[in-house]
Every structure is written in structure tokens, then in C-alpha cells.
FIKOL-632581 format. One record per residue (C-alpha): chain; x, y, z; residue number from 1. Coordinates in nm, 2 decimals, decimal comma, padded with zeros to 4 digits, m for minus. Layout:
# residues N
+---+--------+--------+--------+-----+
| c |     xx |     yy |     zz |   k |
+---+--------+--------+--------+-----+
| A |      X |      Y |      Z | NUM |
...
+---+--------+--------+--------+-----+
This chain:
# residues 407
+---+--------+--------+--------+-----+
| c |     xx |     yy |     zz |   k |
+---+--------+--------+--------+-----+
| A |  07,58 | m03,04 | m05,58 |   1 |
| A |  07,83 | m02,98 | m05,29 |   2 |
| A |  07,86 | m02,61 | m05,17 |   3 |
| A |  08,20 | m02,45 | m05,21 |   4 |
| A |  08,36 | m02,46 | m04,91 |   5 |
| A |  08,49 | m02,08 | m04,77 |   6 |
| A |  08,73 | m02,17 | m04,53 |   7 |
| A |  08,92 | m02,42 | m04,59 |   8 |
| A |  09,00 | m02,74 | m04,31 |   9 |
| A |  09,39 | m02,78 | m04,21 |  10 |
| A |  09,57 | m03,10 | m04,37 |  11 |
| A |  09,47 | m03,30 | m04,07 |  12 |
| A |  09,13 | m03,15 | m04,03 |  13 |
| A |  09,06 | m03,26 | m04,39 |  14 |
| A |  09,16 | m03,63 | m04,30 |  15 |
| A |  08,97 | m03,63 | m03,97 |  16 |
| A |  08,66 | m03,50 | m04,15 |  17 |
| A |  08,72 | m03,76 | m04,42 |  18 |
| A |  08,74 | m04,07 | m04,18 |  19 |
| A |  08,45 | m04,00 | m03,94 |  20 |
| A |  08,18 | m04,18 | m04,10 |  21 |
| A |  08,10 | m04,49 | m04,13 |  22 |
| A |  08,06 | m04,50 | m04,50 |  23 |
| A |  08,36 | m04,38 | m04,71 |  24 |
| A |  08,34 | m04,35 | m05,10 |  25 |
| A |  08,60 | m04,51 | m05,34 |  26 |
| A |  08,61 | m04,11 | m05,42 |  27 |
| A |  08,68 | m04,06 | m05,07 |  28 |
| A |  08,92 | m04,38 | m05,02 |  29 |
| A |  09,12 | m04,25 | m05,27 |  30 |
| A |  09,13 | m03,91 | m05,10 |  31 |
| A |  09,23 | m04,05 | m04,75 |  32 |
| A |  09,55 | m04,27 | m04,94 |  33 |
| A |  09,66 | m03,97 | m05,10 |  34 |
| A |  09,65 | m03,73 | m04,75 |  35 |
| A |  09,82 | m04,00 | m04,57 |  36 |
| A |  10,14 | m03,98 | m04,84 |  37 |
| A |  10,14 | m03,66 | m04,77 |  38 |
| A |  10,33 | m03,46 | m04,48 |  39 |
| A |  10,14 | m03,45 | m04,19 |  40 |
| A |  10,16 | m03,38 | m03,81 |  41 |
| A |  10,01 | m03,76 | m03,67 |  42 |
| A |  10,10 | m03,58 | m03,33 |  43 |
| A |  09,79 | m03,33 | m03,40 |  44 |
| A |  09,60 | m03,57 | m03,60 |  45 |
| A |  09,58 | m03,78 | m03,29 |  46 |
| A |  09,48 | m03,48 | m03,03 |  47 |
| A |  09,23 | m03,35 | m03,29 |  48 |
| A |  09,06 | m03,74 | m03,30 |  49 |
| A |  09,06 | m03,75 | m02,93 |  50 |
| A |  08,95 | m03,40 | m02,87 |  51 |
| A |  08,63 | m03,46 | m03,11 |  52 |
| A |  08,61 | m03,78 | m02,99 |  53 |
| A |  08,62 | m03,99 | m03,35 |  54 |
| A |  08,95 | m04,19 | m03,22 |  55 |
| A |  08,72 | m04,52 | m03,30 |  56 |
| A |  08,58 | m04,42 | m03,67 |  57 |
| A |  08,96 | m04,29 | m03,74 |  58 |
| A |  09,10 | m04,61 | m03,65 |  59 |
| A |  08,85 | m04,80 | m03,84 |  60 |
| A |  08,92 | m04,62 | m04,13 |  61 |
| A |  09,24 | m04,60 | m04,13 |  62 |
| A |  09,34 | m04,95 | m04,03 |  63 |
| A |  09,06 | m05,08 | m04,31 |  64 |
| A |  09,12 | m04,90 | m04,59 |  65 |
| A |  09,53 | m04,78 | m04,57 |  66 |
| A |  09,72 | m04,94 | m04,30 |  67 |
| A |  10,07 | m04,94 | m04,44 |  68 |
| A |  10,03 | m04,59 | m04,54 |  69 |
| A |  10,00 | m04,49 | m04,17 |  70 |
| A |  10,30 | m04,47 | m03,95 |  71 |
| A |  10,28 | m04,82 | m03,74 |  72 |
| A |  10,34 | m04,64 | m03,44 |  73 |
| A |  10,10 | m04,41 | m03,49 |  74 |
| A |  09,84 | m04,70 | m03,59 |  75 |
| A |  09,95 | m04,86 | m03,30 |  76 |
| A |  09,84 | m04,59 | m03,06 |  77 |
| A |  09,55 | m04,58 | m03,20 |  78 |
| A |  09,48 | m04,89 | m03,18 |  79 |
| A |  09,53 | m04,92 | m02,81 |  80 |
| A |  09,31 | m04,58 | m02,75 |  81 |
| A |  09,07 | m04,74 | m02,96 |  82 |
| A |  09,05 | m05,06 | m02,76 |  83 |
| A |  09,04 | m04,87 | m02,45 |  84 |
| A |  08,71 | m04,70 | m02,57 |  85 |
| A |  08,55 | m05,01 | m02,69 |  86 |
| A |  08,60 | m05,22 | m02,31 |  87 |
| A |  08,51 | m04,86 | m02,16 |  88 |
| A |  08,18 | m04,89 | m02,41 |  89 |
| A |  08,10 | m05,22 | m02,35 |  90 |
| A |  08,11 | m05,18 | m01,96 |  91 |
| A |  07,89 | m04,90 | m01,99 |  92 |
| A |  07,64 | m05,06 | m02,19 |  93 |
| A |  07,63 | m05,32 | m01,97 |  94 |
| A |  07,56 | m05,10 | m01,67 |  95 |
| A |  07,31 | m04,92 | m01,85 |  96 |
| A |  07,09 | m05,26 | m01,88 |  97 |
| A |  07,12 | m05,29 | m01,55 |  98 |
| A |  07,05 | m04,94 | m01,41 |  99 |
| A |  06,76 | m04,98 | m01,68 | 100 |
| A |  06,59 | m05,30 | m01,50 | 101 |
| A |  06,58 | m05,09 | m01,17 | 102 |
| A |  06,42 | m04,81 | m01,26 | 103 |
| A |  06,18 | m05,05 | m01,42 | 104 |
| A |  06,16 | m05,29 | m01,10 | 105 |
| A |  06,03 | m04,94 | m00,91 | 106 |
| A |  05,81 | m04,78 | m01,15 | 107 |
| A |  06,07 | m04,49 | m01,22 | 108 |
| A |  06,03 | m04,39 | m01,65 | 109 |
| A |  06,40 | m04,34 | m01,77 | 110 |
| A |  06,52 | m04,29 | m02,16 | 111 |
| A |  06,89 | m04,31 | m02,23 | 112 |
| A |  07,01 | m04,02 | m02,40 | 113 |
| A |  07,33 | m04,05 | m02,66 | 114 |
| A |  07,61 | m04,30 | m02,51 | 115 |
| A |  07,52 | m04,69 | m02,56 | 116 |
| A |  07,19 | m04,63 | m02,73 | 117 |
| A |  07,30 | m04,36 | m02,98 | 118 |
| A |  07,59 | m04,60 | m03,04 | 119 |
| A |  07,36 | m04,86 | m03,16 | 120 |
| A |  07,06 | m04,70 | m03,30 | 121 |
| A |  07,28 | m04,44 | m03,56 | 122 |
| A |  07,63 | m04,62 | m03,56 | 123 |
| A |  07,50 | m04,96 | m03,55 | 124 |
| A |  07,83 | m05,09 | m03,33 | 125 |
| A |  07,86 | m04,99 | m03,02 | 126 |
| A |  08,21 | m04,94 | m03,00 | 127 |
| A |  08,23 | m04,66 | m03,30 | 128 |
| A |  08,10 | m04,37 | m03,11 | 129 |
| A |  08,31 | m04,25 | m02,82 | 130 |
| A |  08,14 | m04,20 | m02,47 | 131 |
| A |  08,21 | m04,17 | m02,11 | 132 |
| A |  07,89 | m04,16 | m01,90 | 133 |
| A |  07,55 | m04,23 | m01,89 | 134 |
| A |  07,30 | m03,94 | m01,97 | 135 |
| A |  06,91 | m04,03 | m01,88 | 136 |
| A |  06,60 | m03,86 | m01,90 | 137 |
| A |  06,42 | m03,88 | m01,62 | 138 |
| A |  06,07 | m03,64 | m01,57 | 139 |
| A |  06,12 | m03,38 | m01,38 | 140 |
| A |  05,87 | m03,51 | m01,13 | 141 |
| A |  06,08 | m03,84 | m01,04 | 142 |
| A |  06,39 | m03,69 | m00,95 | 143 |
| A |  06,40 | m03,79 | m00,57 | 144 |
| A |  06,26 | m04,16 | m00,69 | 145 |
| A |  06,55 | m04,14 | m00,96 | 146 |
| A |  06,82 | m04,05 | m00,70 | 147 |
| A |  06,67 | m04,37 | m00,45 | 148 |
| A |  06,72 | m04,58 | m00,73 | 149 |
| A |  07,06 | m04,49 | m00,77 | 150 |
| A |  07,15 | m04,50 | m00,42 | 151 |
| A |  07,04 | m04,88 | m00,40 | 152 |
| A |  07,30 | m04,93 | m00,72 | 153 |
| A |  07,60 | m04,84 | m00,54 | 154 |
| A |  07,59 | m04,45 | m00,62 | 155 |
| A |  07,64 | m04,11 | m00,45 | 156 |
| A |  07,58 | m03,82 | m00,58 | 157 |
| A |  07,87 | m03,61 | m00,68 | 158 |
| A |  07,95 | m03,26 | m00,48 | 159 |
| A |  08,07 | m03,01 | m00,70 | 160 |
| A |  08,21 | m02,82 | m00,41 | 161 |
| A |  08,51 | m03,10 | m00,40 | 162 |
| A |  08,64 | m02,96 | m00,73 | 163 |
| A |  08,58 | m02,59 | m00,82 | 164 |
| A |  08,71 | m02,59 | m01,15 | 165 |
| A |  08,45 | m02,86 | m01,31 | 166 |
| A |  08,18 | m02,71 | m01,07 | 167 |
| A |  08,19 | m02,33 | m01,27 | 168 |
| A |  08,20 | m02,63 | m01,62 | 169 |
| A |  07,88 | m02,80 | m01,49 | 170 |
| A |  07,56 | m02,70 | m01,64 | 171 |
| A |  07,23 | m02,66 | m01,56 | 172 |
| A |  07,08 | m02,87 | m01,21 | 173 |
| A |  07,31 | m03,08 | m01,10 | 174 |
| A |  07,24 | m03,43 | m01,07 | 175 |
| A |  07,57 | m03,59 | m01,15 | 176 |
| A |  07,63 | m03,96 | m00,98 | 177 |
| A |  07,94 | m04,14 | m00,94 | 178 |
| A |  07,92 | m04,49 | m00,83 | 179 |
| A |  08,16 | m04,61 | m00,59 | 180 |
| A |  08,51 | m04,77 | m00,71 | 181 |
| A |  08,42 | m04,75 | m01,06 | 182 |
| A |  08,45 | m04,53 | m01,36 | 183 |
| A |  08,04 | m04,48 | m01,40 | 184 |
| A |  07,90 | m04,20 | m01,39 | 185 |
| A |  07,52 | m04,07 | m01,47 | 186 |
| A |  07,38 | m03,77 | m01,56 | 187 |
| A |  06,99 | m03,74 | m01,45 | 188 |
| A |  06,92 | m03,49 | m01,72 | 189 |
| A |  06,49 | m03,30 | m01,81 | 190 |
| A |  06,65 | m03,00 | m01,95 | 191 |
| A |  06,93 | m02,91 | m02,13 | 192 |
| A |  07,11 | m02,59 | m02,02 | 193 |
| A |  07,41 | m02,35 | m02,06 | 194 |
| A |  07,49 | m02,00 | m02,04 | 195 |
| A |  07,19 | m01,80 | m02,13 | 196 |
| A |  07,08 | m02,16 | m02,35 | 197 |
| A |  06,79 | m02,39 | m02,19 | 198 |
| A |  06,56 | m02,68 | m02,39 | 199 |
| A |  06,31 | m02,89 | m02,16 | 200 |
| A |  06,42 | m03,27 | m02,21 | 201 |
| A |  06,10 | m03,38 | m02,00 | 202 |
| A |  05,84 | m03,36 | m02,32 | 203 |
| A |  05,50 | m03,56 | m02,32 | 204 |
| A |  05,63 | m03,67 | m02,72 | 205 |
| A |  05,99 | m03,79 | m02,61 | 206 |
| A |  05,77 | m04,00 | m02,37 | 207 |
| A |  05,46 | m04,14 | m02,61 | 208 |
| A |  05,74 | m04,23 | m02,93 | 209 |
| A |  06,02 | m04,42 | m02,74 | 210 |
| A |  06,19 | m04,65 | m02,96 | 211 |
| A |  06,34 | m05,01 | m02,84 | 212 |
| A |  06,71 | m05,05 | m02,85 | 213 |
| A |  06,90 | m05,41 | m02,82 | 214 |
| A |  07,13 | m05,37 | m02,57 | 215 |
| A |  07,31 | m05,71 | m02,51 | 216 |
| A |  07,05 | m05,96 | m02,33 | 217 |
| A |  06,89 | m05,61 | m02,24 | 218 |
| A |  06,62 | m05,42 | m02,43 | 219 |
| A |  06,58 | m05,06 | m02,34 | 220 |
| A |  06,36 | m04,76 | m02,45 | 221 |
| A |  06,58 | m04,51 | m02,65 | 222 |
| A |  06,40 | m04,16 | m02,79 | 223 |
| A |  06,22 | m04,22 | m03,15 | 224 |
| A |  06,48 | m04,16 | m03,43 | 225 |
| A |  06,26 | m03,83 | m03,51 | 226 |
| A |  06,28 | m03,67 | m03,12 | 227 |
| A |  06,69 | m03,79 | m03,10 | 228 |
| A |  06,77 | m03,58 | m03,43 | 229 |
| A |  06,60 | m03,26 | m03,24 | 230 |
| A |  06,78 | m03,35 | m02,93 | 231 |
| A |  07,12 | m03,38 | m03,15 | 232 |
| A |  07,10 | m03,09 | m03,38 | 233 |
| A |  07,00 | m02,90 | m03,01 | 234 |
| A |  07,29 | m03,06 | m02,83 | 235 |
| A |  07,55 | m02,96 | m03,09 | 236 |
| A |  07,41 | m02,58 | m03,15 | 237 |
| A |  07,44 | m02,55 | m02,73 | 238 |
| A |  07,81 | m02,65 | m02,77 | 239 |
| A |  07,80 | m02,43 | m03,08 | 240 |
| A |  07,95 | m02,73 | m03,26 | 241 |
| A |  08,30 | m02,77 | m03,08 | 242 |
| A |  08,35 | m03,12 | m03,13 | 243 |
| A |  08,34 | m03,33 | m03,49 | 244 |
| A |  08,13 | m03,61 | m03,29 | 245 |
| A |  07,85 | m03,39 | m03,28 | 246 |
| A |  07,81 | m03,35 | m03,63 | 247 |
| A |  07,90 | m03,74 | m03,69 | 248 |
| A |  07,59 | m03,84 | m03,45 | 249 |
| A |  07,35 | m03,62 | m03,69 | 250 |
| A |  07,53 | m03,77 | m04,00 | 251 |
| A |  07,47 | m04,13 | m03,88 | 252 |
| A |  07,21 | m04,11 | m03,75 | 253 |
| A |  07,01 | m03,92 | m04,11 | 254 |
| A |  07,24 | m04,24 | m04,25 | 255 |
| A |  07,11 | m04,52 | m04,08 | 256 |
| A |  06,71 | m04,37 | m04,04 | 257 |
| A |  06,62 | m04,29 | m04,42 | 258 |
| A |  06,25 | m04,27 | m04,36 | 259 |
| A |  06,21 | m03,99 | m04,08 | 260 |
| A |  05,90 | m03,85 | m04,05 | 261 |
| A |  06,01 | m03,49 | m04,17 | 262 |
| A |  05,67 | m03,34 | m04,12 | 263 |
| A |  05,67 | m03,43 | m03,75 | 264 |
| A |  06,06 | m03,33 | m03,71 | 265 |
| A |  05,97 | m02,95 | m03,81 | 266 |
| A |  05,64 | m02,95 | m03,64 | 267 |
| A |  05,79 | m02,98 | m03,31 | 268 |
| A |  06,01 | m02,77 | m03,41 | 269 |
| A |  05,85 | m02,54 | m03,50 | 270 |
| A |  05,70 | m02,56 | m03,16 | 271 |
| A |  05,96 | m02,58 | m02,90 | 272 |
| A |  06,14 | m02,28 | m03,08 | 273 |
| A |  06,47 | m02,49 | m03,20 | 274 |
| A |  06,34 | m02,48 | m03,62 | 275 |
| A |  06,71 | m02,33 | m03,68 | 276 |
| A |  06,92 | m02,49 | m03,45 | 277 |
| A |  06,80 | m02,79 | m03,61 | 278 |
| A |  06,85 | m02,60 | m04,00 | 279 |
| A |  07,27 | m02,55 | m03,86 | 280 |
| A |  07,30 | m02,92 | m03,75 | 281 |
| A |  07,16 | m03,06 | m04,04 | 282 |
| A |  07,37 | m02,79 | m04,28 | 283 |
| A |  07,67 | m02,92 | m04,10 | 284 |
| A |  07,60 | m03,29 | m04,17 | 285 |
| A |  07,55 | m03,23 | m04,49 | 286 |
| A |  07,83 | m02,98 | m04,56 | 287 |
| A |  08,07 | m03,18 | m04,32 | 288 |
| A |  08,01 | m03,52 | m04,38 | 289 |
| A |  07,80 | m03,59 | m04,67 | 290 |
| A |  07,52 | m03,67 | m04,51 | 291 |
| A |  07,19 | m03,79 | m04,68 | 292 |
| A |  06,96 | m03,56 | m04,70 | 293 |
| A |  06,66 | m03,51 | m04,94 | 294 |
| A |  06,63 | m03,23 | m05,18 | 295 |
| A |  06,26 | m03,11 | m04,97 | 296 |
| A |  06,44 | m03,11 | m04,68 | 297 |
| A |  06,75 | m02,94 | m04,79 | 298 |
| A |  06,53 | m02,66 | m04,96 | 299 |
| A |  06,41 | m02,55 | m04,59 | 300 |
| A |  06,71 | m02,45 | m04,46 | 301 |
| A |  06,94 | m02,38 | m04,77 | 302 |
| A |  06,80 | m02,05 | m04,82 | 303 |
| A |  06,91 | m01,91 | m04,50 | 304 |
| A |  07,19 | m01,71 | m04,55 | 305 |
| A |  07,30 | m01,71 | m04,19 | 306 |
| A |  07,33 | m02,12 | m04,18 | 307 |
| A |  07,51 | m02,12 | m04,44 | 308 |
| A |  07,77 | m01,86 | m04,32 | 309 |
| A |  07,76 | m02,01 | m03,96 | 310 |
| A |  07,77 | m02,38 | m04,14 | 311 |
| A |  08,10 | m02,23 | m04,27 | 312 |
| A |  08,27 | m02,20 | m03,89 | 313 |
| A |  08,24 | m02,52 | m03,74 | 314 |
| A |  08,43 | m02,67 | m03,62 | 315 |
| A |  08,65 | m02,44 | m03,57 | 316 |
| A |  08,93 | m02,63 | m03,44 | 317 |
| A |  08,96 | m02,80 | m03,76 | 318 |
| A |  09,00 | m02,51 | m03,99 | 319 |
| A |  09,32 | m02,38 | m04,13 | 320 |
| A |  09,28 | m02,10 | m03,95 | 321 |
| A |  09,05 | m02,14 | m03,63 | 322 |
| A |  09,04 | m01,77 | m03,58 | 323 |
| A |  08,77 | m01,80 | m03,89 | 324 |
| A |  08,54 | m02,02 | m03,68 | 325 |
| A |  08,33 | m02,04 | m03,42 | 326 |
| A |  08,45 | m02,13 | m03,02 | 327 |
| A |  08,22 | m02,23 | m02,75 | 328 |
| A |  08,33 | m01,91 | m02,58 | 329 |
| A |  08,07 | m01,71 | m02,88 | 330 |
| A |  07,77 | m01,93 | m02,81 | 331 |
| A |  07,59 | m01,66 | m02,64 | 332 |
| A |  07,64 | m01,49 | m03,02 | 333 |
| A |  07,57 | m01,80 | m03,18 | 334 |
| A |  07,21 | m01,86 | m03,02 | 335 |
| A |  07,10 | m01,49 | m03,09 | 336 |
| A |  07,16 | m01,58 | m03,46 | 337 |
| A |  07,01 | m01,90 | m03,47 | 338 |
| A |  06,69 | m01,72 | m03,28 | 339 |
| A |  06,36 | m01,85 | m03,52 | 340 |
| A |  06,19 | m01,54 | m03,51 | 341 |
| A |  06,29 | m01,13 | m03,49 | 342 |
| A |  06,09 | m01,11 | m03,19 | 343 |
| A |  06,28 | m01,42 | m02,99 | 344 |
| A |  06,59 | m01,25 | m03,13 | 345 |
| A |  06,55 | m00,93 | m03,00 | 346 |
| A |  06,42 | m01,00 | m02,67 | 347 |
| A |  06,70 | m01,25 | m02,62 | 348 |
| A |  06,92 | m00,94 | m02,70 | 349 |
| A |  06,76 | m00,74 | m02,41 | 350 |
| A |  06,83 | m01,02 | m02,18 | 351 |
| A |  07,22 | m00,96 | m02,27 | 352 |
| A |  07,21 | m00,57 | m02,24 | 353 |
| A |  07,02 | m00,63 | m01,91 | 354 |
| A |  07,33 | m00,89 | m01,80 | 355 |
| A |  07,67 | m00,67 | m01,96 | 356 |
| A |  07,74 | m00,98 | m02,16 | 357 |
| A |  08,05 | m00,92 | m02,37 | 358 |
| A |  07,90 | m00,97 | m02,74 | 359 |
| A |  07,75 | m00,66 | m02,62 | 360 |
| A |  08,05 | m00,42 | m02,64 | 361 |
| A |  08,28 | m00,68 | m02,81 | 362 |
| A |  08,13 | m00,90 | m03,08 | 363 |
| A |  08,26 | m01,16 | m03,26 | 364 |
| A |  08,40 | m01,05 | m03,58 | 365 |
| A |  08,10 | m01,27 | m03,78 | 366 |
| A |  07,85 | m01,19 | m03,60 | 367 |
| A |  07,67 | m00,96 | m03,80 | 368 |
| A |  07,40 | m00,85 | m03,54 | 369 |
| A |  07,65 | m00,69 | m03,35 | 370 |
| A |  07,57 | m00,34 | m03,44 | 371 |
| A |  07,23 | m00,37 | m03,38 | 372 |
| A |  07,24 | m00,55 | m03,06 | 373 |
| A |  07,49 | m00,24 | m02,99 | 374 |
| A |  07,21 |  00,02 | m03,11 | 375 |
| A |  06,98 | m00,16 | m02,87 | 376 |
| A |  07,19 | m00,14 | m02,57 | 377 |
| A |  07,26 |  00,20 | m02,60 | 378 |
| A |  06,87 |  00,28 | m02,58 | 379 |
| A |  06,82 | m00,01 | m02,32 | 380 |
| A |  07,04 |  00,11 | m02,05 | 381 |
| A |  06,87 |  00,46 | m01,96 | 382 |
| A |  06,54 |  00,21 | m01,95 | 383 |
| A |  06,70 | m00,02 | m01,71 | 384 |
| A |  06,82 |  00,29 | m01,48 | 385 |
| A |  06,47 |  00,46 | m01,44 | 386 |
| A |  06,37 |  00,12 | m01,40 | 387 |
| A |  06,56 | m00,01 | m01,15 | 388 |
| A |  06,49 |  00,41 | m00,94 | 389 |
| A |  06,15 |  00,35 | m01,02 | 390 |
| A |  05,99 |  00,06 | m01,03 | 391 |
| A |  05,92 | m00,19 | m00,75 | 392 |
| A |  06,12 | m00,51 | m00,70 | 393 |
| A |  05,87 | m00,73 | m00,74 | 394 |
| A |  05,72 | m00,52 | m01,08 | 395 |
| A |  06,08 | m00,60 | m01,18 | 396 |
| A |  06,08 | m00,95 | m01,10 | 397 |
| A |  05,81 | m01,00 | m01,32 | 398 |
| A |  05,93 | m00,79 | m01,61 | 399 |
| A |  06,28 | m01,01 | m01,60 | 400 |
| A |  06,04 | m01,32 | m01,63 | 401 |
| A |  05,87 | m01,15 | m01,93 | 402 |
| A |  06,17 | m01,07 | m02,09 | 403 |
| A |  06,35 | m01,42 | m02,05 | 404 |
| A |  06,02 | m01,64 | m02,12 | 405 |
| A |  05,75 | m01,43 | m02,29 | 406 |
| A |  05,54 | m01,46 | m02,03 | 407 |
+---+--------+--------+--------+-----+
């Protein structure tokens, strides 16, 4: 049975969330006919779709299932963002084959992450999930034979000095290349980072279970349905679930791969420290979007009490009243909940007293480790004093290290 929902979507949230899938219910069909009758602001409904970048599944919907129920011009502008997306895909893909059969011609190992391949492997059409680069994992190891490669295909690396403002948006190492006179752009990506948030991408098992992906006359090796659901459900919890599209790729992708190997999923895990980020994107998927999802697997994570209230928030754009939800701006909040273990929680918690971050002294109103973190502070600081008097800079060093990685 589906779990009351707490706060309730806006009208147009409530349509956008009922459209983004690529399987709609006569239940549901009947539901989207009925919201479209009724009055609603197309102006936001559009803006919404683009910002969570479901313009394509929208369209589909809408055009498929109620198309003189929609406001032609409205239908009509989505229909021309929508085709827009779909030559933007399609030129993509095609780039990706080739920038694919380079790295191959020179020894360099490369797996596409999202984009093209997460188009195909979870939407099964290309042209249904929105995307505007090209993300690849690369190891860590090959970066300077990654960057030749891309210099031989007509790219330069971007300088983030020329534009301040995305610069401070950039995250983690920078390896962003923009090839010349064209729209493409790649991200060499073997960790995935943001403020106080970091996951190593360059694994020995996203490297042994690659998974083949048709890619026009190309075939390419895309991550194993089992290691892309990790990467998803970590992905999303980084961005602390901004954008709809995030919980769409987990919802299609548990739609189209019915016979994961669950035991493997939570293994790793288990063991790269992520067991509840990947609990909140699969809550989400289910809660959001109806995803599939077995009763064993749903009876891990359902007894959480702090999923289900952060499942609750997201995303919070699309609520009726945003203020109840969750912004990117709380992340920092958002990751100490989602912490697997009281230990990782509470050193991650020292980590923010020892940097002033502001969840410190001003929580989020739902963030019910506030207090505590608070307590914590207040006994941390007098530490960090007599530390910092006392204690040589290189002891330091190392006790920052500890504090951060365990070890």
C-alpha cells in the first residue's frame, strides 16, 4: 500500500509528478485528464518541467494520452523544446561513439556515466531523458592520457577563471572540456564531490561489471545496472534531490532492470558507506513515482524513520509549500542524516563545528539533529582552541585527516 503522503505537491507539481514516467496507469491517465480540466498555471508547469528536466516525458504524456485537453500553445511549446532536446540528444550520442572509439584506439578505459547511456539502458529511447554533456569515468590514473585524447578530438579544456560565477558552481577537480565551435562538452569525472560530500567513481567493481550499451552503429561499455543504481541514488542524495529527473532515472531504471542483484547492491553498499543514501533514493522512487520495488527490498529501508520523513521533502520545488522541503542549500544537513552509522555521523558533525558551517548555529527547521550537533559544538570549540595553542601543526594536520577520513 502507498504511504500517505504529508505534504502535499502544488497542482502543477502533482501533474509533473504524474507524467514523468514512462509507464502511466489507466488510474493515472484518468488522473492526468482530470488535472488538465482543471485551472492551472502552464506558465509554471513549463519552468517546473524544464527546471527538473522531464520537458521530454511531459510532452510524451501529454501529447499521447490528452492532447486537446492541453492549451495548443502550450503543447506547441513543448513540442518545440522537446525537439530541441531530442537533435541535442541525438548529437551527443553520436559524439559519444566517437570520443568512445578513441579512447579505445589508445588504450585509455572510459565508462559513460548518465546522458546517452542512461537514456538507453533505463528509458529505453534516447530522447526521453534530458541531457546536456557528456560525463565519463575515467581512473584516476589516466587523467593526462584522458586529456591527450581529447585534445586530438578538437577540445580544450575549460578555465574556470573566464567565468567566476560557474567557477564557485563547479565541483570537485576540474576537468571540464569544451570542444571548439560546438555545443559539447565532457566532464572527466573518478569521484563525485560537493561541499563537505565526496564518493570515489574510480572502483575496481564499476570496472570488472561494465555492461554493453547500443549506441547507434556504436557499442559502448555503460556501468552494470547494479553499480548505475548506487551511482544514481548517490548522485541525487549529493544534490539532496533538487531536480524530479533524478528520481525518474532511479524509477526507470528499477522499471526497466527487474532482476537486480539486490544482495550485491547493499553489499557494496554497505561497503563504500552510501547504504542510506541509496534507502532515500529508492524511498523517493517509490513514494514519487511508483516505482517497482519488491516487498524484501522495501522492508530494508521502510523502517527508517528518518527516510521516510526526509522522503517527505523532496523535491521541494514541487510541494505546495517549498518552505516544507528540502533545498540544495541544506545538503550539508541532509548528508549528516543520511550518515550509516552514529560514529560516521558524529564525526562528520566535528568536521562542521571545526569549519562554522551554518547548520551549526542555524539548522534547518527538520533537521532533528540540530540540537545535538549544537551540544557538540559547544564542547568542541574549547577543544579546538587548546588545540590549535597547543598542538603542533603537523599533529594537527593529521588529526584533520582523522577526523574527515577515519584514518
Amino acid at each position: 500500500m502507498k504511504e500517505p503522503r504529508q505534504f502535499p505537491w502544488s497542482p502543477e507539481g502533482d501533474l509533473l509528478v504524474w507524467c514523468a514516467r514512462t509507464c502511466v496507469t489507466e488510474e493515472l491517465r484518468a488522473r492526468i485528464c482530470s488535472r488538465v480540466q482543471e485551472p492551472l498555471d502552464w506558465g509554471l508547469v513549463l519552468d517546473l518541467a524544464a527546471y527538473h528536466g522531464v520537458l521530454p516525458l511531459l510532452y510524451r504524456n501529454l501529447s499521447t494520452l490528452c492532447p486537446a485537453l492541453v492549451p495548443a500553445d502550450t503543447l506547441t511549446k513543448l513540442r518545440q523544446k522537446t525537439q530541441a532536446c531530442a537533435m541535442l540528444n541525438r548529437s551527443l550520442a553520436q559524439e559519444l561513439g566517437g570520443l568512445c572509439d578513441a579512447f579505445a584506439a589508445r588504450s585509455v578505459p572510459v565508462v559513460p556515466i548518465k546522458g546517452a547511456t542512461l537514456a538507453l539502458s533505463a528509458y529505453g529511447d534516447l530522447t526521453l531523458r534530458d541531457f546536456s554533456d557528456l560525463d565519463l569515468l575515467i581512473p584516476e590514473s589516466a587523467i593526462g592520457a584522458a586529456q591527450e585524447v581529447l585534445f586530438s578530438q578538437g577540445y580544450q579544456r575549460k578555465d574556470p577563471s573566464n567565468d567566476p560565477a560557474e567557477a564557485e558552481h563547479e565541483e570537485g577537480p576540474y576537468h571540464v572540456f569544451i570542444k571548439k565551435r560546438s555545443l559539447f562538452r565532457v566532464d572527466l569525472q573518478w569521484v563525485m564531490a560537493h561541499q563537505n560530500f565526496s564518493f570515489q567513481l574510480d572502483r575496481p567493481e564499476f570496472w570488472a561489471h561494465r555492461s554493453p550499451v547500443k549506441l547507434g552503429n556504436s557499442t559502448v561499455q555503460g556501468l552494470a545496472p547494479e553499480d548505475l543504481l548506487i551511482l544514481l541514488c548517490v548522485h541525487g542524495s549529493k544534490h539532496a534531490w533538487e531536480q524530479l529527473k533524478w528520481v525518474c532515472d532511479v524509477a526507470e531504471l528499477l522499471r526497466s532492470h527487474q532482476d537486480l542483484d539486490w544482495e550485491r547492491i547493499f553489499a557494496n553498499a554497505t561497503a563504500w558507506r552510501c547504504q542510506r543514501l541509496i534507502y532515500i533514493g529508492l524511498a523517493l522512487a517509490r513514494r514519487v513515482l511508483d516505482a517497482p520495488i519488491s516487498e524484501s527490498v522495501y522492508a530494508r529501508y521502510s523502517a527508517d524513520a528518518d527516510v521516510r520523513m526526509l522522503a517527505e521533502r523532496m523535491p521541494a520545488s514541487l510541494l505546495a509549500n517549498p518552505r516544507n522541503g528540502i533545498s540544495e542549500e541544506q545538503a550539508v544537513a541532509f548528508y549528516f542524516m543520511l550518515k550509516d552509522t552514529w560514529w560516521e555521523r558524529w564525526r562528520f558533525g566535528l568536521v562542521l563545528c571545526r569549519d562554522g558551517s551554518s547548520i551549526v548555529n542555524s539548522p534547518p527547521n527538520w533537521f532533528s539533529r540540530g540540537r545535538g550537533l549544537a551540544r557538540l559544538a559547544q564542547l568542541a570549540r574549547p577543544c579546538q582552541r587548546a588545540v590549535r595553542t597547543l598542538v603542533p601543526s603537523s599533529i594537527r594536520g593529521a588529526l584533520n585527516r582523522w577526523v574527515e577520513h577515519g584514518g
